[in-house]
KOLLUMKOL-531492 format. One line per 10 residues: number of its first residue (from 1); for each residue x negated, y negated, z of C-alpha. Coordinates in pm, 1 decimal, decimal comma. Each point is the difference from the previous one (the first is absolute). Layout:
! residues N
NUM = X:Y:Z ~ ...;
! end
This chain:
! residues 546
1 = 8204,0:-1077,3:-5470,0 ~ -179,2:-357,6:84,3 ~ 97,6:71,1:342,6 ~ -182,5:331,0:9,9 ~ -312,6:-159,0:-156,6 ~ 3,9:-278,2:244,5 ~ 9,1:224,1:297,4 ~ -257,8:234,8:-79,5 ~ -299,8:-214,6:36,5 ~ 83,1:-31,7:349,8;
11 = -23,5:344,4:104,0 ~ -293,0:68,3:-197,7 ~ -177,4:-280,4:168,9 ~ 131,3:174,4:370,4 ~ -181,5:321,0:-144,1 ~ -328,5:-145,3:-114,7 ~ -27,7:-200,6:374,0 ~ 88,8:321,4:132,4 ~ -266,2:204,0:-173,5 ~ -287,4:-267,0:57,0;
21 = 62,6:16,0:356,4 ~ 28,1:353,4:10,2 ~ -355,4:8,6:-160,7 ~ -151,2:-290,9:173,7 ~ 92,8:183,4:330,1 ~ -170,6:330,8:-130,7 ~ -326,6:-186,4:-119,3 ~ -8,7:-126,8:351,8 ~ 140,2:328,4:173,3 ~ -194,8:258,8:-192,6;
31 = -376,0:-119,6:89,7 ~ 130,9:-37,7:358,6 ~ 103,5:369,7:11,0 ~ -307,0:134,4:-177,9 ~ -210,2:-197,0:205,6 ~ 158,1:105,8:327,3 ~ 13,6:383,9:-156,4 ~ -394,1:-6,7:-61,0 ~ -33,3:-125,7:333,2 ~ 188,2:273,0:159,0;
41 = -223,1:285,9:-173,2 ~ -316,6:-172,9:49,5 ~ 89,6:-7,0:369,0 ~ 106,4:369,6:-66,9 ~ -374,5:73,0:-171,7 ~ -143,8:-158,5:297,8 ~ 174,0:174,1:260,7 ~ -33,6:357,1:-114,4 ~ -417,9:-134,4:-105,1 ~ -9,3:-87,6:332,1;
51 = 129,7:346,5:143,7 ~ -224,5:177,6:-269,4 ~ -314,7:-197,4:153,1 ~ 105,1:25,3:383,2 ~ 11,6:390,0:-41,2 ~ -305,3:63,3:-272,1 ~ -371,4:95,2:146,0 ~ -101,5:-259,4:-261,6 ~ -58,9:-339,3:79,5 ~ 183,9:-137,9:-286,4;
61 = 22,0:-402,3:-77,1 ~ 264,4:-127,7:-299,3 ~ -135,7:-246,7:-266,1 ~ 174,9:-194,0:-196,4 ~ -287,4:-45,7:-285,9 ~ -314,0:260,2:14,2 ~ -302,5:-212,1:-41,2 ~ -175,6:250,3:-225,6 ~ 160,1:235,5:-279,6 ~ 164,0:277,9:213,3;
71 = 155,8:319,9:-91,9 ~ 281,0:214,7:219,3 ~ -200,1:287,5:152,4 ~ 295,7:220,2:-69,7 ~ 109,7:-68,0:-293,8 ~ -293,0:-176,6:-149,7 ~ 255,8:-282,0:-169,1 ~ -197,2:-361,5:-38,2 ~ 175,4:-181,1:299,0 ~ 13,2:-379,8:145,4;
81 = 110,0:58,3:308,7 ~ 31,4:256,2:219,2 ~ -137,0:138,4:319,1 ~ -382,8:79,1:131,3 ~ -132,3:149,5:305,3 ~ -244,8:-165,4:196,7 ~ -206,6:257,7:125,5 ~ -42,9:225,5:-327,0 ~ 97,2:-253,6:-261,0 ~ 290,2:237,5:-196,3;
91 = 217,1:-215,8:-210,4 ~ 359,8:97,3:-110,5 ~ 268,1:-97,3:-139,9 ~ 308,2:-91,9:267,2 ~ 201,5:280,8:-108,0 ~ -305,1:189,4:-39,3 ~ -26,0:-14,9:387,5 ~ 138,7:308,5:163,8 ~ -143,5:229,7:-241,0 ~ -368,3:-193,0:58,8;
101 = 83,9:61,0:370,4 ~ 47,7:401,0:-81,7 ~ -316,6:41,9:-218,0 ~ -234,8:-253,5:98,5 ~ -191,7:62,4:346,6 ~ -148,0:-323,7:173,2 ~ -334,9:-83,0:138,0 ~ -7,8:268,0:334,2 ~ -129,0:-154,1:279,8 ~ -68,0:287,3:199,1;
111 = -11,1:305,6:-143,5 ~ 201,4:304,4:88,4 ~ -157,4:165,3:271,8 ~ -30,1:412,6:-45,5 ~ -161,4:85,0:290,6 ~ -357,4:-41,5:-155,2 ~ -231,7:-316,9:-39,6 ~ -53,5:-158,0:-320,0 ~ -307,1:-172,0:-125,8 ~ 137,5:-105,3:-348,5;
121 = 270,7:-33,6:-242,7 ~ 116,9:8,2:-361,5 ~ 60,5:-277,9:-223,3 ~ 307,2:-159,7:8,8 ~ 102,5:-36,5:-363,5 ~ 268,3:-313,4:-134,5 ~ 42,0:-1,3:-365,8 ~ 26,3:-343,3:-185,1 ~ -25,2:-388,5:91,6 ~ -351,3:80,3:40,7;
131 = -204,2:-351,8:82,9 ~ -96,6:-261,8:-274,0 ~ -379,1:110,2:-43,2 ~ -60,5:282,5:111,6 ~ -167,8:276,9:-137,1 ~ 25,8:378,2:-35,6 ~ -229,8:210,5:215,1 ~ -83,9:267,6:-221,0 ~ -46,0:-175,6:-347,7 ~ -74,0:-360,0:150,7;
141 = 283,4:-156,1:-231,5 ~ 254,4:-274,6:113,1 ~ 322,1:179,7:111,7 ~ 327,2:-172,1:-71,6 ~ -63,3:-104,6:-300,5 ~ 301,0:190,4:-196,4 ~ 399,7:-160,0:19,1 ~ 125,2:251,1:175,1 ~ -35,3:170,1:348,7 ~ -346,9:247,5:-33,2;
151 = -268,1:25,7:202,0 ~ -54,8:74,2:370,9 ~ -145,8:-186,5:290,2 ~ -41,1:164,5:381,4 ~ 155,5:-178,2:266,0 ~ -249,8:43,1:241,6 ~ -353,5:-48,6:-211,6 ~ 142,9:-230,9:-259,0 ~ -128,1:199,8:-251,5 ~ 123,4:15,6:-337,1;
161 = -11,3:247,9:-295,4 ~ 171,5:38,1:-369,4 ~ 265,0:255,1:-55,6 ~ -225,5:188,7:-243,2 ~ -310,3:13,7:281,1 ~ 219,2:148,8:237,9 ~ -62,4:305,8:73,5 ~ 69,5:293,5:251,2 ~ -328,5:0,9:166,7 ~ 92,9:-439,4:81,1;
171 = 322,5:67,6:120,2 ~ -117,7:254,4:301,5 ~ -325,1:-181,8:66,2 ~ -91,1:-173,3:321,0 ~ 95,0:-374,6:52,8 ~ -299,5:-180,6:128,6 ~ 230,9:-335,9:82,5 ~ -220,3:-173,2:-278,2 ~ -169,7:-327,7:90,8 ~ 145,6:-75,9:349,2;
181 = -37,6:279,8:138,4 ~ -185,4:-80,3:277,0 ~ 328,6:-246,5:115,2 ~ 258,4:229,6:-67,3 ~ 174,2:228,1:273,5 ~ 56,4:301,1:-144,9 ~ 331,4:202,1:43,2 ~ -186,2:282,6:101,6 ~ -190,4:-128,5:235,5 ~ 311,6:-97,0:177,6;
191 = 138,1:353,9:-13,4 ~ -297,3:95,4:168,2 ~ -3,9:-258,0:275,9 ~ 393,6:110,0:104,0 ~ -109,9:361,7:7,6 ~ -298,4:-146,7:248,2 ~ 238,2:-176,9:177,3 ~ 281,6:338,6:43,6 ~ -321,5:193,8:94,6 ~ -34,5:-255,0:273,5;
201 = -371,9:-92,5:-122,9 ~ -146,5:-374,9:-28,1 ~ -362,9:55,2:-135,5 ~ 31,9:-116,4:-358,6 ~ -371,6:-12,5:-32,2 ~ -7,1:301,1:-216,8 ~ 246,6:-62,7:-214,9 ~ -106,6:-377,9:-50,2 ~ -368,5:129,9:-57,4 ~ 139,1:160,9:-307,2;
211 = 72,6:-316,6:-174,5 ~ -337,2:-157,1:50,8 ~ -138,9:-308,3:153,4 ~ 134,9:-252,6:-242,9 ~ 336,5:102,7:46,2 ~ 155,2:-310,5:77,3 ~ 371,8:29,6:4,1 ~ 180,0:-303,7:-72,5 ~ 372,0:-121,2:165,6 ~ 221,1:-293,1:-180,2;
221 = 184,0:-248,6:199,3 ~ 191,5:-230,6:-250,1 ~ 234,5:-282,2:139,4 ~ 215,4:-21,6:-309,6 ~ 157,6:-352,5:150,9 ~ -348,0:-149,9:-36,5 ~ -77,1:-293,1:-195,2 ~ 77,3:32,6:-385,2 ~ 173,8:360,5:68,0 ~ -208,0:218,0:-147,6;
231 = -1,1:233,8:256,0 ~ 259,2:250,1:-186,7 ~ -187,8:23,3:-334,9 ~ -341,9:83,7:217,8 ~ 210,5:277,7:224,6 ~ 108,9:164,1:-346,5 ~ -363,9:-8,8:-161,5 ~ -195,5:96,9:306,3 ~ 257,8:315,6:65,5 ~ -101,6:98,2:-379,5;
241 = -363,4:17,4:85,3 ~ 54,8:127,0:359,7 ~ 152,8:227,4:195,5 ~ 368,9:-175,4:85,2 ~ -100,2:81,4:394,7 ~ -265,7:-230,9:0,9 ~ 224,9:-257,5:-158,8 ~ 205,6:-210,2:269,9 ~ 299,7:-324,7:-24,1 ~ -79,0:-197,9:264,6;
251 = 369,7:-153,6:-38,3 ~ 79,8:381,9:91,8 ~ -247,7:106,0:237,7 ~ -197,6:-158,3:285,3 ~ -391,3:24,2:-47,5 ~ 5,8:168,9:350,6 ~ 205,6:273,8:-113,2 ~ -176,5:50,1:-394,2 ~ -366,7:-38,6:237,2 ~ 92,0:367,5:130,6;
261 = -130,7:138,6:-318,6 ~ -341,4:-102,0:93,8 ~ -19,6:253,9:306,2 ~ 82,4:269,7:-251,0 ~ -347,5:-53,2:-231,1 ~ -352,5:38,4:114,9 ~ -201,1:-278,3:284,4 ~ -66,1:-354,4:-152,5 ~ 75,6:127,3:-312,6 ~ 336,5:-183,0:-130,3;
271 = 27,7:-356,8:-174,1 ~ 309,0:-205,8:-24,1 ~ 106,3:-270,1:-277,0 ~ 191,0:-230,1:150,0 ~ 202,7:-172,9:-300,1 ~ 159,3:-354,9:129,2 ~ -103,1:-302,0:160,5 ~ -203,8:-113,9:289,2 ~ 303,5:79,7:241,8 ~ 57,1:354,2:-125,6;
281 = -377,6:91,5:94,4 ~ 44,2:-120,7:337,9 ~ 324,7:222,9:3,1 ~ -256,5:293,3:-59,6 ~ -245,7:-106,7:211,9 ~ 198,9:-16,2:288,1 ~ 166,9:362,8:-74,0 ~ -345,9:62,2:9,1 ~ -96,2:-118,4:305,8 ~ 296,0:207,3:120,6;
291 = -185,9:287,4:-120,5 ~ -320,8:-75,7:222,1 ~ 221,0:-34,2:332,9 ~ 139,7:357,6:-100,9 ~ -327,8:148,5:15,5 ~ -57,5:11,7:-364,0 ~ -292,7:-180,0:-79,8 ~ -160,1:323,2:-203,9 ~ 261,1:-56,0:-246,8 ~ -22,3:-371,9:-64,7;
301 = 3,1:-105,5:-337,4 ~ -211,9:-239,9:-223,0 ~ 254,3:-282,4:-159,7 ~ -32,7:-150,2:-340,9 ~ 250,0:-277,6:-126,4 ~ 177,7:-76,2:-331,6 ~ 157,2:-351,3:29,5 ~ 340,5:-34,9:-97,2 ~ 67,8:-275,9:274,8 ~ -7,0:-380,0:-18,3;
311 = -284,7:-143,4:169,5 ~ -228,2:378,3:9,9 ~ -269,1:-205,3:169,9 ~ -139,4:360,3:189,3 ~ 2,0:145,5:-330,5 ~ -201,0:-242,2:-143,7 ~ -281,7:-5,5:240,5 ~ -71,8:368,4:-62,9 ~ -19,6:-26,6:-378,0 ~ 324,9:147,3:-94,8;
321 = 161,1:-280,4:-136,2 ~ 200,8:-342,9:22,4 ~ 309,7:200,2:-100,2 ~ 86,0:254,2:-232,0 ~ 282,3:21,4:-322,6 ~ -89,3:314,2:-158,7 ~ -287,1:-181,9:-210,8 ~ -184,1:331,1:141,0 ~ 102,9:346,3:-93,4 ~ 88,0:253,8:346,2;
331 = -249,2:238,1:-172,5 ~ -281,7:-246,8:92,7 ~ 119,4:-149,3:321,3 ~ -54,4:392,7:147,0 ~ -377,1:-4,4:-167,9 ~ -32,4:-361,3:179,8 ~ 141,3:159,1:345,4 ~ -240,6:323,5:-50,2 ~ -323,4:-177,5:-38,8 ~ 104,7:-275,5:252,3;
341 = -275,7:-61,6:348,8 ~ 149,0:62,5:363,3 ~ -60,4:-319,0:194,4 ~ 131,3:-129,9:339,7 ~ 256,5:-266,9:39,7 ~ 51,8:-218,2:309,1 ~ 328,5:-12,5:143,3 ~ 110,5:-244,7:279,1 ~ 278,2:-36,1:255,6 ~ 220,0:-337,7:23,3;
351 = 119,9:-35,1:371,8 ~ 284,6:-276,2:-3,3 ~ 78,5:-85,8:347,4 ~ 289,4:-232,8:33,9 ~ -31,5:-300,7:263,4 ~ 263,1:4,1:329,4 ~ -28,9:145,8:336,5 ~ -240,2:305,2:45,1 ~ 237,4:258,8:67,3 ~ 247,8:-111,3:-324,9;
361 = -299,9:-6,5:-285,0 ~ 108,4:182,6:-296,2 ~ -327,8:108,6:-209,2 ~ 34,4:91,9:-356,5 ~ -280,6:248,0:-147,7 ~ -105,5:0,3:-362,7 ~ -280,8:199,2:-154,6 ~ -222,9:-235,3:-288,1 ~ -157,7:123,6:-278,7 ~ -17,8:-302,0:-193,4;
371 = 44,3:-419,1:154,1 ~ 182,4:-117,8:244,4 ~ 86,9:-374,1:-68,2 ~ 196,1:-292,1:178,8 ~ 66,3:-289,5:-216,7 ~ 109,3:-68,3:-363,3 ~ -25,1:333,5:-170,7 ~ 152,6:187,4:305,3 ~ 275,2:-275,1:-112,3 ~ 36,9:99,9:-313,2;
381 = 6,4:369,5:70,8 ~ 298,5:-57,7:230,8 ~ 225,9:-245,8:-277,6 ~ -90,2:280,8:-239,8 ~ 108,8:299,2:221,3 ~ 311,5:-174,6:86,0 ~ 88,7:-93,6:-351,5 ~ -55,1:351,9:-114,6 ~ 199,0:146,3:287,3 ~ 353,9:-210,9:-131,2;
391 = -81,4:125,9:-420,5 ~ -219,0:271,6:22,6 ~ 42,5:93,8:-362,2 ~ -166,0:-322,4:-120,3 ~ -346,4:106,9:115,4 ~ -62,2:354,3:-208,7 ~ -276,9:-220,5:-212,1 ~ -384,7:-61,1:171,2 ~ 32,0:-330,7:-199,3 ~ 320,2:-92,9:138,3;
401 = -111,8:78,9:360,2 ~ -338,6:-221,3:-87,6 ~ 201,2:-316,8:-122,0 ~ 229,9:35,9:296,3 ~ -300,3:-51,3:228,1 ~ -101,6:-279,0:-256,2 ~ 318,8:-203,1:64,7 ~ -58,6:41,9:375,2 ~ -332,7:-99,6:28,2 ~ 97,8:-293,8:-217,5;
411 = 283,4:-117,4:204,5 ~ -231,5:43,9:323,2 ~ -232,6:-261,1:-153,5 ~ 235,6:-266,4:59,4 ~ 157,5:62,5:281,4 ~ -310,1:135,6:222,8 ~ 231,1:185,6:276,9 ~ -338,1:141,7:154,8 ~ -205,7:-352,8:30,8 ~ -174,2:-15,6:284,7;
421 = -79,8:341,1:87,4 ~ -290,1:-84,4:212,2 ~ 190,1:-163,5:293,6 ~ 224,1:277,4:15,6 ~ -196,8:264,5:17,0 ~ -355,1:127,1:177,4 ~ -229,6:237,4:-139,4 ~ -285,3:243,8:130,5 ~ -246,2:199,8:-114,9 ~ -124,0:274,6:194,5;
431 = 95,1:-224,0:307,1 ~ -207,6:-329,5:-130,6 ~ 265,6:-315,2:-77,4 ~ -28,4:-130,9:-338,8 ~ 65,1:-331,9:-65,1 ~ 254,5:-40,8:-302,0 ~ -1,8:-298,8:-249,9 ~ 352,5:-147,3:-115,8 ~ 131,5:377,2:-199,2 ~ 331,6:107,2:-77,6;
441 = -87,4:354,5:-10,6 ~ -250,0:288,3:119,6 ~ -41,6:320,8:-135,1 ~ -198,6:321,9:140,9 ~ -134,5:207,5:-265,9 ~ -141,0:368,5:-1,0 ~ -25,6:38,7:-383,1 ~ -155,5:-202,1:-254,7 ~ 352,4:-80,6:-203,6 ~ 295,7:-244,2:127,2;
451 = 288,4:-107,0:-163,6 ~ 44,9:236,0:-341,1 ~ -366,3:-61,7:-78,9 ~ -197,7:-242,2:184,6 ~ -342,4:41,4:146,2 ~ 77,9:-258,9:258,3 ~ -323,6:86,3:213,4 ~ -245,5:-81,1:-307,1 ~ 274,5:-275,5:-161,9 ~ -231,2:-209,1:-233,2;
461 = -302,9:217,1:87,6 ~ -236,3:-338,7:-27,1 ~ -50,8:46,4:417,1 ~ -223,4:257,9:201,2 ~ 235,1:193,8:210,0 ~ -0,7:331,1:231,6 ~ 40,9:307,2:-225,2 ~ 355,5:93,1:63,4 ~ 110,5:450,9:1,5 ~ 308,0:166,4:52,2;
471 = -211,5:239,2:257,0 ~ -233,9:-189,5:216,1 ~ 265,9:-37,9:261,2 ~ -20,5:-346,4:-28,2 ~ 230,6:-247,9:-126,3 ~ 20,8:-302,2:-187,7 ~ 156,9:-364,2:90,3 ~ 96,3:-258,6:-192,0 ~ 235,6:-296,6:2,3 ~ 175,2:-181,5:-342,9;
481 = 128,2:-349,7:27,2 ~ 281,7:69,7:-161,5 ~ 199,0:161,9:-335,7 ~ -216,5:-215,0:-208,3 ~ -287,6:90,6:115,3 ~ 91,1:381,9:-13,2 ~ 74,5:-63,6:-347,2 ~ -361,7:-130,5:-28,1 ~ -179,7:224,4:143,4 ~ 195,4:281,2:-248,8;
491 = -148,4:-168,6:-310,8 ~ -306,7:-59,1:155,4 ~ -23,8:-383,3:23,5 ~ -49,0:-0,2:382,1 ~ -127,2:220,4:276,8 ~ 186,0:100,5:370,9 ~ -62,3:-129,8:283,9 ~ -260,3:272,1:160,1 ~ 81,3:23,1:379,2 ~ -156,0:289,8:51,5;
501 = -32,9:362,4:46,8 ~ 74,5:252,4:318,6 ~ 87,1:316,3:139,4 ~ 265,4:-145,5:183,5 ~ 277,1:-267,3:-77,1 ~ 244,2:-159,9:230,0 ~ 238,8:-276,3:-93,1 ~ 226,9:-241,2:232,7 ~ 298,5:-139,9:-161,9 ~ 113,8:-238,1:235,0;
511 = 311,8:-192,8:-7,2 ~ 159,3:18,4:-384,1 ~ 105,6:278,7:-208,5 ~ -184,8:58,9:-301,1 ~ -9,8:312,0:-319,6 ~ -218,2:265,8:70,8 ~ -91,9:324,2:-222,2 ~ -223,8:312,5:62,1 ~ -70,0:172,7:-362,9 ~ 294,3:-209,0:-199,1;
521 = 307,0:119,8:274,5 ~ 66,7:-387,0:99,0 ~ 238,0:-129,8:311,7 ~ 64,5:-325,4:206,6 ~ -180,0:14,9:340,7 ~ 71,1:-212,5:261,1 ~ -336,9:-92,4:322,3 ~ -165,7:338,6:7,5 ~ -342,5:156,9:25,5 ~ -151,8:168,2:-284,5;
531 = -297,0:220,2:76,2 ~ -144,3:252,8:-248,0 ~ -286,6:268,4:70,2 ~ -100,7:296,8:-143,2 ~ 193,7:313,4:-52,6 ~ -151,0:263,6:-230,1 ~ -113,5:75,9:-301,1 ~ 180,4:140,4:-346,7 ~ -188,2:230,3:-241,1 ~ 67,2:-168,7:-373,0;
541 = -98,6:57,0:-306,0 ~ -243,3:-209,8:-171,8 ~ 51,4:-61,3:-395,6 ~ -372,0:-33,0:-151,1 ~ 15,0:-53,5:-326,1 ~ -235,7:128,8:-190,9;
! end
């Protein structure tokens, strides 16, 4: 009997190390399969999401977290996340999808043609997740206002109205397009204009007279890599007060090819809002240009700018802005682009010939809008292009971008790799030598703004100086002695060196290679000649401010 008792503890101490490792390895085995599990059918949910969306006529977008109380348009449950379209603004639940798909129509952008013209339509009726503050039509009273899904809004107009005002006479009446519109493109108009085209006719006159002298149609071009990224967010919101056809990605599309909706709407009639930074306009303007050498200059549109780039210098100097971060809402960036002036801007050819023998010059040909610079900002332009070429996803922030330059410039204060600028270069304006003092830099300017916000022309503005436009096809020169002194002339504490101002502008680099830019696209250029002349002018869009 002792010898039982003494051999029992043994094997119940086996049993107990036995059972904690057993459950040891399931506490560590268990999350690992769950894990891996809800991994496997959220990769499931986004695969057959993603088949739902590539197949639907909605332009549907998942959230994670709605930023407003939503509610399922199907089956009006309180959700968190879920799905919404773009162009109508339908929100559903994710199993709520297919059925949303079956009973929901989207925003038409051309209507179905029946053989006849049409002049109008109906109003195109969403019920619930009606805008914070808005207000019923018929009885005036904020819609919304109940925790539930009620009330109705109309795609097109934007008009909303309680479930108790609704009545049958609203739901077959006329859609007027609300406030904008005189910018929007509607979907019958576009019915109309392919029946023209079958009929193999090409005077729209009549059917544009119909829609009145202010109809001023208006196309977005959004560069959605831009700056602080916004571009998405502004394609979704502008498709919701639009038609989605006038709506374009430029990360999708080129500007030539979205342009071509312009020779479908009436002469000189259609505006576009470029949305991105100083390069992305001269993207448009050059599509532009293209348009002119096709023998489209009736069709040429008027170009207004939102700034979602870095430096947004152009943008700026007409009024619209040093950059933009959704401080504004969309609603009153159209109202800013309807009342906006028509004004001319210069625009300038950059002829880089190359030094060597006659026959072997290579010349490089840029188009200017903006500066053209040699010296210490076309230095930092070039560090900062190449730096965001190797990590591309550090610079999504306008601040980051900004503090990147900072660092540059800083770094160029020490070590001065453009010093003596003036023996290695010669320049002339409209043919006349100019003698140069001791300068590390020179910069040509055809607009008032340089470098993110600088009036370099004016700098301290304690000097009398020739009155400087962006369409007197003249431009200005002026030389900085170096990163510190750019600095200074940006807060004001010191003025540019004024060489001048002319219709032409040649430049001899002579025996060194140095960092040029034209509009913020820098490179390293080796003995060259730089001449810039005219080249035409771009209709823009003035923002007065009233």
């Amino acid at each position: 009997m002792e010898g039982e008792e003494n051999s029992s503890p043994p094997f119940s101490g086996v049993f107990a190390d036995c059972s904690l490792a057993f459950w040891t390895l399931c506490s560590v085995i268990l999350p690992v399969v769950i894990t891996l599990w809800c991994s496997f059918q959220r990769s499931r949910r986004q695969v057959l999401r993603r088949d739902i969306f590539r197949k639907s006529k909605h332009d549907w977008h998942y959230t994670d977290l709605f930023g407003q109380p939503t509610y399922c348009c199907v089956c009006a449950q309180h959700i968190l996340q879920g799905a919404f379209c773009n162009c109508c603004g339908l929100c559903v639940h994710e199993g709520c999808l297919k059925k949303a798909d079956h009973h929901f129509l989207c925003k038409e952008i051309m209507m179905r043609s029946d053989g006849e013209p049409h002049t109008s339509m109906e109003h195109h009726w969403i019920r619930g997740n009606v805008p914070l503050c808005s207000y019923c039509v018929v009885c005036k009273q904020q819609c919304g206002t109940q925790p539930k899904l009620c009330d109705y809004r109309c795609v097109w107009c934007q008009h909303t109205v309680h479930d108790d005002c609704m009545q049958s006479s609203l739901k077959s009446e006329k859609c007027r397009f609300g406030e904008f519109r005189n910018l929007i493109i509607p979907p019958y108009y576009l019915s109309t204009i392919n029946q023209i085209r079958k009929d193999k006719r090409t005077d729209y006159g009549k059917l544009a007279s119909s829609y009145g002298k202010h109809w001023t149609p208006i196309i977005i071009l959004a560069n959605t890599r831009s700056g602080n990224n916004m571009g998405e967010t502004l394609l979704g919101e502008l498709k919701i007060l639009l038609n989605p056809v006038q709506v374009f990605d430029l990360s999708k599309i080129s500007p030539a090819k979205a342009l071509q909706l312009c020779t479908l709407l009436p002469y000189n009639s259609a505006r576009v809002l470029v949305c991105g930074g100083d390069g992305t306009v001269g993207w448009v303007l050059d599509a532009i240009d293209e348009m002119k050498i096709k023998g489209q200059e009736r069709y040429i549109p008027q170009v207004a700018i939102l700034p979602l780039g870095t430096g947004n210098d152009l943008s700026n100097t007409l009024a619209w802005g040093a950059g933009y971060a959704g401080e504004v809402p969309v609603e009153q960036i159209l109202r800013n682009v309807m009342e906006a002036d028509g004004i001319k801007l210069d625009r300038w050819k950059v002829q880089i010939t190359n030094k060597g023998y006659y026959n072997l010059r290579k010349q490089k040909v840029f188009t200017m809008n903006n500066y053209f610079s040699i010296g210490p900002d076309a230095l930092m332009a070039l560090n900062f292009h190449a730096h965001r070429e190797k990590t591309p996803s550090l610079f999504s922030s306008r601040i980051i971008n900004k503090a990147v330059y900072f660092f540059y410039g800083t770094k160029d204060c020490l070590v001065q790799e453009c010093k003596d600028l003036n023996k290695k270069i010669e320049l002339e304006l409209d043919g006349e030598r100019i003698d140069l003092p001791n300068l590390e830099g020179i910069i040509v300017l055809n607009i008032g703004y340089w470098g993110g916000g600088c009036r370099l022309w004016e700098g301290m503005g304690d000097e009398p100086y020739p009155l400087a436009r962006y369409d007197d096809g003249l431009l200005e020169v002026a030389g900085v002695y170096g990163s510190f002194h750019c600095a200074q002339i940006q807060v004001k504490l010191a003025n540019p060196v004024r060489l001048g101002q002319a219709h032409t502008v040649r430049l001899i680099l002579k025996n060194s290679k140095m960092p040029m830019q034209v509009d913020g696209e820098p490179w390293a250029q080796g003995p060259c000649t730089v001449t810039i002349t005219h080249k035409t002018h771009a209709l823009m869009l003035y923002h007065s401010e009233t």
